[in-house]
N, C-alpha and C positions, 0 to 999 in steps of 0.2 A: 051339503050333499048335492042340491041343485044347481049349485057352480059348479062343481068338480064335473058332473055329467055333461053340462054346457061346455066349460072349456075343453071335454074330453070330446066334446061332438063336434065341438069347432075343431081342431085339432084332426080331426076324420074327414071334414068334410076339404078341409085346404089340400090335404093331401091327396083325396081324388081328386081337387079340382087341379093342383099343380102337374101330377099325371096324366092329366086328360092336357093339356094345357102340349106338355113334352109329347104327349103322342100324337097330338096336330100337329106340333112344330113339323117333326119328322114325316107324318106323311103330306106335309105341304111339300117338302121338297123335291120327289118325283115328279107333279106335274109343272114345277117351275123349271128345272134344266131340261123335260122333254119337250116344252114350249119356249126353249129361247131362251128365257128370262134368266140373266146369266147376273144380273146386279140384285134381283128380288132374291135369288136363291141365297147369295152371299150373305144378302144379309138374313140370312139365319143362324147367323155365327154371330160372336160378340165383333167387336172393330178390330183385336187380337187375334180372333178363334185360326185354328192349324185345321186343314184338313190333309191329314194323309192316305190318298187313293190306292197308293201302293204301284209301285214301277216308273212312277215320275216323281216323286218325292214330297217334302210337304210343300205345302202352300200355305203361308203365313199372313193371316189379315185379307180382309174384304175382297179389294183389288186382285188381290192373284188367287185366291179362292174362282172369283167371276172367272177370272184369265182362262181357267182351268174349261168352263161352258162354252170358248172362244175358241178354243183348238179345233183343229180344224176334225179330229178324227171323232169329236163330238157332238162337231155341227153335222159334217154327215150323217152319222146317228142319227140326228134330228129328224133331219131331210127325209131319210125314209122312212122313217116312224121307230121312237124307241117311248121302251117303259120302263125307267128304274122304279122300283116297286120297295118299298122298305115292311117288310113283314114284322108283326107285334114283335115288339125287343120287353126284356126284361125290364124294368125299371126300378133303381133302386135311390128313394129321395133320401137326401142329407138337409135340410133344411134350404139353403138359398141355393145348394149345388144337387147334381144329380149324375147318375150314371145310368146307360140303357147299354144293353147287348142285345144282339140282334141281326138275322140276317136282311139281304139286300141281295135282288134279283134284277139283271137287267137285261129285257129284250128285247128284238131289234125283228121289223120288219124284215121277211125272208122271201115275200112275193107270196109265194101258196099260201104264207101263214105266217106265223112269229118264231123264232129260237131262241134260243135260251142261250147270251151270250155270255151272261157273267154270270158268277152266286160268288156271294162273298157274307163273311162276317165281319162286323160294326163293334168298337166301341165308343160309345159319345159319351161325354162329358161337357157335361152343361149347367148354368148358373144362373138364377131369379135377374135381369136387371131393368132397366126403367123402360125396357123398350118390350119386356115379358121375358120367358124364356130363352136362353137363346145355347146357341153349339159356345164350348169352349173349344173342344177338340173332338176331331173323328175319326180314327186309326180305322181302317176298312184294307181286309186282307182276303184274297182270289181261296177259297176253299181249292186246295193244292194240297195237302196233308203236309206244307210245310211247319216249321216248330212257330213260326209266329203265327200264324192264323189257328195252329192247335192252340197253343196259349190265347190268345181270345174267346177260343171256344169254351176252353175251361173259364174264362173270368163272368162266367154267367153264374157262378155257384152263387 
């Protein structure tokens, strides 16, 4: 009985700790591409991981994941001050993989104050590996009442 409760607590407690673990990943990543750091953000993905931003297509692996914090209409971003902000996502673990839904807000210094440039919904997919958690992939669609960004929405059930 006091093993079954032990491994039943261990068992509880990885799980918070692997969720806590994926909701740092994710919001470390806001203040890495509003600060430049276009190779740290990367590598929040595995050396594979896909991100798709939506309207420039995917980006496959590390390197063109960074490429993506290089453009130039990024950098500008930057330059005046931006905040991609990733709001609590749902998390649902599988043992060494996982999935979060979840939106993401991005604004941009406006002079008087800030706007609200983007709102979009996330889905990531992510995997346990020797380096911690990390992105497999991240499909991220402009809240537009199109049929893909509604399909995201619904995949939070």
């Amino acid at each position: 009985m006091t093993d079954d409760r032990l491994n039943a607590l261990d068992a509880r407690l990885r799980a918070v700790e692997d969720e806590l673990a994926i909701l740092r990943l994710l919001a470390t990543y806001g203040p890495l591409v509003d600060s430049g750091c276009a190779e740290e953000a990367a590598e929040l993905w595995t050396e594979d991981g896909i991100y798709e931003p939506g309207g420039v297509g995917a980006m496959e692996g590390r390197p063109a994941i960074a490429s993506l914090y290089r453009m130039d209409r990024h950098r500008e971003l930057v330059a005046r001050g931006s905040m991609h902000h990733t709001a609590l996502p749902k998390v649902v673990l599988n043992g060494d993989r996982a999935e979060a839904v979840g939106y993401s807000f991005v604004a941009e210094n406006a002079g008087a104050g800030f706007s609200l440039w983007r709102a979009s919904i996330n889905r990531w997919l992510l995997c346990r590996t020797g380096e911690g958690w990390r992105i497999v992939e991240r499909r991220n669609r402009v809240l537009d009442g199109s049929d893909e960004a509604l399909a995201l929405l619904r995949s939070v059930r």
